[in-house]
N, C-alpha and C positions, 0 to 999 in steps of 0.2 A: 504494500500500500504506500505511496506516495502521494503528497501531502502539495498541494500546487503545481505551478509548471514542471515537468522533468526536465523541461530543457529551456535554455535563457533563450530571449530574442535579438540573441549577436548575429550580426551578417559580419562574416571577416570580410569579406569585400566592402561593406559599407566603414566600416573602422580601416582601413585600409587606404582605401579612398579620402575620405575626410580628412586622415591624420596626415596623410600625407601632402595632400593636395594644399591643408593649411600652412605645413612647413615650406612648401612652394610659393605659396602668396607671398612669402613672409619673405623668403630668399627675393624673389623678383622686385619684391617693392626694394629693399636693400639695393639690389643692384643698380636700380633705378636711381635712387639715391646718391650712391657711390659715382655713377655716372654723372648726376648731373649738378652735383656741389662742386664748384671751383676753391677747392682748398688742398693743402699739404697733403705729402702720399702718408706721413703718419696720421692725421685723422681722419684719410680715407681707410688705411688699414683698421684703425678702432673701428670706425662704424661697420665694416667689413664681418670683425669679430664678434660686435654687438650683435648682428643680423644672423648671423649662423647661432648664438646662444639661444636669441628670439625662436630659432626656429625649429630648434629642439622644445623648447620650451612650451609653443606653439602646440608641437606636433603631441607630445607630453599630454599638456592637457587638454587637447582633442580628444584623444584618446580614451583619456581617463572618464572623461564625461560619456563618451556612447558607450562603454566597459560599465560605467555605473547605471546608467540607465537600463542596458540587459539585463544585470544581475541584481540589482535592488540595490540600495545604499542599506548600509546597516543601521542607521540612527534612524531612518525613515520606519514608525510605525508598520504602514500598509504594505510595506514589500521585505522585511521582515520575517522570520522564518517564525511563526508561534510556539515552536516544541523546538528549540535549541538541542540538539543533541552534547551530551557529555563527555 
């Protein structure tokens, strides 16, 4: 007997897609940037470096957000396991 979904509503292709595709915005806009500030090649390399932390960070909590929404958060009441196993 099993007690709710058996199984979460993850698509790996939609976590995939978004997470990825966010780490992409996130690069492009940088590059953009980086192209088009007329300044020193050191604060073009910082924001460079900025942009790729961005876009981890980005892709992170993309991720983490459609991961939570499949499996439930655990401080969330209604998705929530009621009989916590030991």
């Amino acid at each position: 007997m099993t007690q709710g979904r058996s199984r979460p509503d993850l698509s790996y292709a939609k976590l995939v897609i978004f997470s990825i595709g966010a780490a992409t915005l996130v690069l492009v806009v940088t590059a953009v940037l980086v192209v088009s500030i007329p300044a020193p090649p050191g604060v073009l390399l910082a924001i460079a470096i900025i942009g790729v932390f961005a876009a981890v960070a980005a892709l992170g909590f993309v991720a983490t957000r459609i991961t939570n929404r499949a499996f439930g958060d655990s401080d969330d009441p209604e998705h929530s396991d009621p009989h916590p196993t030991q």
